[in-house]
C-alpha positions as CSV (number, residue, x, y, z in Angstrom):
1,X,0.0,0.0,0.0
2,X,0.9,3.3,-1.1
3,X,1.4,6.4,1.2
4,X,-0.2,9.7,0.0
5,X,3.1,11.6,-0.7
6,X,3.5,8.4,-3.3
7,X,0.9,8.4,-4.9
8,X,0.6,12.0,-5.6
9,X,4.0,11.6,-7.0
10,X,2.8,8.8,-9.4
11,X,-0.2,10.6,-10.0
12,X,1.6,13.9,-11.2
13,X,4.1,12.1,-13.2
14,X,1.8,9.6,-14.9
15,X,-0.4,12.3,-16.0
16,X,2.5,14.5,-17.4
17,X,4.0,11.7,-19.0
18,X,0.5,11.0,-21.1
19,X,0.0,14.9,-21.3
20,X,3.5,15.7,-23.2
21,X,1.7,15.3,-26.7
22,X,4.8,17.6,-28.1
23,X,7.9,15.2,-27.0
24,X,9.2,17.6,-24.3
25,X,12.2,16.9,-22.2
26,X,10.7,17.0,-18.4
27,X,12.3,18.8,-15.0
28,X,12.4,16.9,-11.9
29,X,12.5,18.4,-8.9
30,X,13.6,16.7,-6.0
31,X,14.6,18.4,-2.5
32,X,15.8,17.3,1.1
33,X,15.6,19.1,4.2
34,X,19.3,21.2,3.3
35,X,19.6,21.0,-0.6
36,X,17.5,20.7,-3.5
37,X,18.2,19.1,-6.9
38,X,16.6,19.3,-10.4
39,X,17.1,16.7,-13.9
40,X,16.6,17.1,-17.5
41,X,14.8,14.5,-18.5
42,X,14.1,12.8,-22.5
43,X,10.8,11.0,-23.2
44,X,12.9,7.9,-22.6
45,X,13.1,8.4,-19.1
46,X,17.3,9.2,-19.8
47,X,18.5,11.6,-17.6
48,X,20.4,14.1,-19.6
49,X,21.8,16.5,-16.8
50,X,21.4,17.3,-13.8
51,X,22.0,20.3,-11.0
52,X,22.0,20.3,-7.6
53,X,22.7,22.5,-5.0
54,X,25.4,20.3,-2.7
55,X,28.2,22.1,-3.7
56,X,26.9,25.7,-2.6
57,X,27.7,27.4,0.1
58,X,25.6,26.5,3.3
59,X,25.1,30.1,4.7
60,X,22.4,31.2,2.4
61,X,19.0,30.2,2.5
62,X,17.0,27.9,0.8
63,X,15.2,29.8,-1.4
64,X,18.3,31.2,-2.4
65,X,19.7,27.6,-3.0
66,X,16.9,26.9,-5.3
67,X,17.3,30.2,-7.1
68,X,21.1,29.6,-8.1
69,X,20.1,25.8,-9.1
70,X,17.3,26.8,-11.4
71,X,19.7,29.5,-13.2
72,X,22.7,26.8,-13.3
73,X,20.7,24.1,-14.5
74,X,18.8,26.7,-17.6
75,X,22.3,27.8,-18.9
76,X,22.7,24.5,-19.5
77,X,19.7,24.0,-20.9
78,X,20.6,26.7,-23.3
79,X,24.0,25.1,-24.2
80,X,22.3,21.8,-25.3
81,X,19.6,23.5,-27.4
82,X,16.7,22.7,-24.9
83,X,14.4,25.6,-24.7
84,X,10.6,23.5,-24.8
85,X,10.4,21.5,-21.2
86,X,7.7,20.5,-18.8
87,X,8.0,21.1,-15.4
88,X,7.7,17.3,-13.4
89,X,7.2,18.8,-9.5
90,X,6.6,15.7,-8.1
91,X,5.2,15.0,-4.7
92,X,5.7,18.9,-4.0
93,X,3.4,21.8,-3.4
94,X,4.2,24.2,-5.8
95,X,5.5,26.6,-3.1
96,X,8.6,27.6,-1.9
97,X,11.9,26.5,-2.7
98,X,10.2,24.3,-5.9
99,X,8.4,27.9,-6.8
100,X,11.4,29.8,-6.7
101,X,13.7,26.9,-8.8
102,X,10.5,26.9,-11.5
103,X,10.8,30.7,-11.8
104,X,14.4,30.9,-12.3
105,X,14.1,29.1,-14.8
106,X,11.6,30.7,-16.5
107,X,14.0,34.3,-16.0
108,X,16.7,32.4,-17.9
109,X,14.7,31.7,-20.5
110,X,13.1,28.3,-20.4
111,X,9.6,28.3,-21.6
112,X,7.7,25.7,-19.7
């Protein structure tokens, strides 16, 4: 038997999956209690890169965190030619630190 966090996650992810009519590359989110992380990801389920933000500085918050990780992770969107994605959120309320990753990456120029 499933827990509710997991089967809003399958739920979420099933119905993007069968939504992405245009072949999109996908962004998962993932996020732990210090850092937060994020994956380009083909139709294929092939993970093509990824950010995170492990190897930034702990003294700034996580909002912050999330900010820097969405603006890494778009500039190298940009350098692979991937400007169409669909935004995979997961399990997460669409607050916070997932918020504030989605809109960076929409100011670097991603188009979700």
């Amino acid at each position: 038997m499933l827990n509710t966090k997991e089967r809003r996650k399958y739920r979420v992810r099933n119905s993007i999956i069968q939504n992405n009519k245009s072949s999109r590359h996908r962004i998962v989110v993932s996020r732990s209690n210090k850092n937060i992380y994020a994956q380009i990801v083909d139709i294929n389920g092939k993970t093509i890169l990824q950010e995170s933000s492990i190897k930034i500085d702990d003294k700034i918050s996580g909002v912050k965190k999330a900010q820097l990780v969405g603006k890494n992770l778009a500039k190298k969107c940009h350098e692979l030619n991937v400007n169409l994605v669909v935004f995979d959120k997961g399990p997460y309320i669409y607050n916070g630190r997932v918020k504030a990753l989605a809109d960076a990456c929409r100011e670097s120029g991603l188009q979700f």
